[in-house]
N, C-alpha and C positions, 0 to 999 in steps of 0.2 A: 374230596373223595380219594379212596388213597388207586381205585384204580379206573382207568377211563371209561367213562359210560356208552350207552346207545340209546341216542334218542329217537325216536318214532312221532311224527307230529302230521296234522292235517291243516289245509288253509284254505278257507273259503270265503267269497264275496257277494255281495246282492247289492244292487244301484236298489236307492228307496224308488218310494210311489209319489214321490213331490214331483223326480226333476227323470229327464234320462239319463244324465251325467252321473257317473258314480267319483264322486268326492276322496275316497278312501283307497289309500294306496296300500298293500303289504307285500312284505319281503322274506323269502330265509336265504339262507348263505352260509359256506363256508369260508371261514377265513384263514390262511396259513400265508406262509412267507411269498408263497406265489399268487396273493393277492385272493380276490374274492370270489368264489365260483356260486351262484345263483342256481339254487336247485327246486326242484318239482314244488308242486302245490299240494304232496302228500309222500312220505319215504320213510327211509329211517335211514340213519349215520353213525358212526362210533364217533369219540371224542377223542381218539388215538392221536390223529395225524392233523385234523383242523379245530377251532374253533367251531361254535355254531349261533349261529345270529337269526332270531325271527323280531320281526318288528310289524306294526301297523302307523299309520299316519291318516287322520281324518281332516280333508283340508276345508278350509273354511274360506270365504268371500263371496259366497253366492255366486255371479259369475262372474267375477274377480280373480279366476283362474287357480282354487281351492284345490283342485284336481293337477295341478300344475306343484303348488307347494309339497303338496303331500309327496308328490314321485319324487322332486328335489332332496329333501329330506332324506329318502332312502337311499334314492343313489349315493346322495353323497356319501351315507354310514358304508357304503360298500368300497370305498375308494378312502376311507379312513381308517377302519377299524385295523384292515390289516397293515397299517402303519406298525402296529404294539411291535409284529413279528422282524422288519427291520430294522427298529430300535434295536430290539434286542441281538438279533445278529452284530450290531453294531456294539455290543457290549451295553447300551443302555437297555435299563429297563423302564418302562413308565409304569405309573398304576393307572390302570385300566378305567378306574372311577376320575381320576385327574385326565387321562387322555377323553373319555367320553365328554368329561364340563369342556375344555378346549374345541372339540369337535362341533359341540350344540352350540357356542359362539360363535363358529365360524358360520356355520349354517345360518343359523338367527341373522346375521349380517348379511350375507348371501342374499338372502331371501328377500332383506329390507332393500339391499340394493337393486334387484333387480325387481322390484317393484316401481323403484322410486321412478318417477315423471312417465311410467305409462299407465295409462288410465285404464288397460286393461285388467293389470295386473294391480294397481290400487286396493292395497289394504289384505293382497293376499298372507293369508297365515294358513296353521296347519298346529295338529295335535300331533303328538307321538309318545308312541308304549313300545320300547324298545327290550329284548333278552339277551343275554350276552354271555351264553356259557362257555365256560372253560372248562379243562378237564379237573379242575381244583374249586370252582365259584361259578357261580353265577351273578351276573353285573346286571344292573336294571336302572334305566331312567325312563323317565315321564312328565311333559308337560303338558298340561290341558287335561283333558277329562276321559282320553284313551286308558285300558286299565290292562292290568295283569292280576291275577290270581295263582295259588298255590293250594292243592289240595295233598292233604297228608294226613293218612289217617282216618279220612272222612272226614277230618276238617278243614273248612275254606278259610281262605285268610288274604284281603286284596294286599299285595306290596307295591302299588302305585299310591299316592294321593291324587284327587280330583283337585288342579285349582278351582275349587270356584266356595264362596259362604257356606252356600246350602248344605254341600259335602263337607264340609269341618263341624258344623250344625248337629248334622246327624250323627256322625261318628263321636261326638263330645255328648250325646245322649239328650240333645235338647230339642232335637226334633225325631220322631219317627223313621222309618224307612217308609212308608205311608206316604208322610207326612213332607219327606225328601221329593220323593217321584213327584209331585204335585206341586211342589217349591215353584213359582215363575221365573226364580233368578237360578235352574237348576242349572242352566247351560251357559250363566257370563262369567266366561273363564279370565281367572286375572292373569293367568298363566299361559303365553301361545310362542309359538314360532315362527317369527314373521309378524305380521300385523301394523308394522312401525312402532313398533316398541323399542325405547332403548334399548333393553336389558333383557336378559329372560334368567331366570333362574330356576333349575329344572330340580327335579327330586331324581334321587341318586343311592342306591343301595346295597349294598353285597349280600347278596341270602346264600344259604346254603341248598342244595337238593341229595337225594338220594334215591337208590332204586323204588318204584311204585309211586312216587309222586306225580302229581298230575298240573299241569300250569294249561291257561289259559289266557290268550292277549284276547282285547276286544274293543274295536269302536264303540262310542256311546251307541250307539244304530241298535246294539245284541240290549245291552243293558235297560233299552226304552220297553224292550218286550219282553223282558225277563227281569223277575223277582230272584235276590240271594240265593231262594231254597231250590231253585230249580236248576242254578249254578251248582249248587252246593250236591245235589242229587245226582247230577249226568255226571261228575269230574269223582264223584266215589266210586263210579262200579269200574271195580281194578279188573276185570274182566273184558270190557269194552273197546276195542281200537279207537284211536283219537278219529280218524276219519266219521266213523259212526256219531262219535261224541257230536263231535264238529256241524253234522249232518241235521242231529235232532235237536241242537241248541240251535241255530240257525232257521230252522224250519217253524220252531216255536215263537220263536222271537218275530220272523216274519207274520207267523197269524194273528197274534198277539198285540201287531204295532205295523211295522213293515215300511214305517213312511219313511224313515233316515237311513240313508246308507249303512250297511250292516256287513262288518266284517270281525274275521277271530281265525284265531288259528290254538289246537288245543295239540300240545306236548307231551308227552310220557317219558320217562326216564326208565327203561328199560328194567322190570325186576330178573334175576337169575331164571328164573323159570321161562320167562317168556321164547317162544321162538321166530324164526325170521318168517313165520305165515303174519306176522302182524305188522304188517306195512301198511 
């Protein structure tokens, strides 16, 4: 974009009806040279002066300390990302997509280590659908079956991949979305953070945005109660504050299902018209 944006976003969370524990970690942040500032659960920001980073992370273990993984994860991306702006003071520059694979290594180990020999924390892993705007790009990674979405136009488009069959299944046209939801293997992700995995290998992407686009992160928890169209419907009306979006996609999903931990946070890229009532 050739000049700095404002983004306006909401972020909200619900613990399911299985456990009390809410599994599901999220984040925004700004990130500049003086490190990472953590901001509200609903605002808006220019892209002048910081970075802006929202993420979710669904941790997994049962109670294997899931809720443990996930907030790791975050933290850690707050205490990374504004690395990039030291580099560069420092005369290097890194790319943003090479510093993020670095980042998720380190973490993936992190996480493997301090799981290792306590039994509490045995087998902990965690998901994460991370955004990473600049005043130029947007960076996006995803491991596990945490999502993002892009509405432009009135059209949806996810820029995550889900590790798991069933989601390459469907998007390859050989199964339904029907047909997906009902899949038994919809949730074994080959893809986590943590887990004791050797390796993890995360999906990685630079998209672009512009004014009126509309993005959306989301735990699987939104996704169990919510069909594409109903994605696809709330994130087109350019009219709407994310908070609201946020409100009736969350709300829906809970009636709908309600049993998985459900979080999301829905973005707006500010159009020229818009004014500052829409925080």
């Amino acid at each position: 974009m050739s000049a700095a944006a404002t983004l306006h976003w909401a972020a909200l969370t619900h613990s399911g009806s299985r456990k009390p524990r809410n599994d599901d970690s999220l984040i925004a942040f700004a990130s500049s040279p003086d490190g990472a500032e953590t901001l509200p659960a609903h605002g808006s920001q220019s892209l002048t002066a910081h970075d802006l980073v929202f993420a979710i992370s669904d941790g997994m273990g049962g109670g294997n300390a899931g809720d443990i993984a996930s907030a790791i994860i975050l933290q850690q991306m707050t205490e990374i990302i504004p690395e990039t702006f030291k580099a560069a003071a420092s005369g290097f520059y890194p790319d943003s997509l090479t510093h993020l694979a670095d980042a998720l290594r380190s973490i993936h180990e992190h996480i493997n280590s301090a799981a290792r020999g306590c039994d509490e924390k045995s087998g902990m892993a965690a998901t994460l659908a991370l955004a990473w705007f600049t005043p130029d790009n947007l960076y996006i990674a995803n491991i596990g079956d945490s999502r993002i979405y892009r509405s432009r136009g009135g059209k949806l488009e996810q820029l995550t991949r889900d590790h798991t069959l069933a989601w390459s299944q469907w998007k390859r046209g050989e199964i339904s979305e029907i047909q997906y939801r009902s899949h038994p293997r919809r949730a074994a992700l080959y893809e986590i953070v943590g887990g004791g995995h050797a390796a993890v290998s995360p999906h990685f992407a630079a998209v672009s945005y512009e004014p009126g686009d509309r993005f959306l992160i989301c735990s699987d928890g939104l996704i169990d109660g919510l069909w594409e169209r109903h994605i696809s419907t709330a994130l087109a009306n350019g009219a709407e504050e994310p908070r609201n979006i946020a409100t009736t996609l969350l709300k829906r999903a809970i009636d709908n299902s309600g049993i998985d931990d459900t979080s999301l946070i829905v973005i707006a890229v500010a159009a020229p018209d818009w004014s500052v009532s829409h925080d």
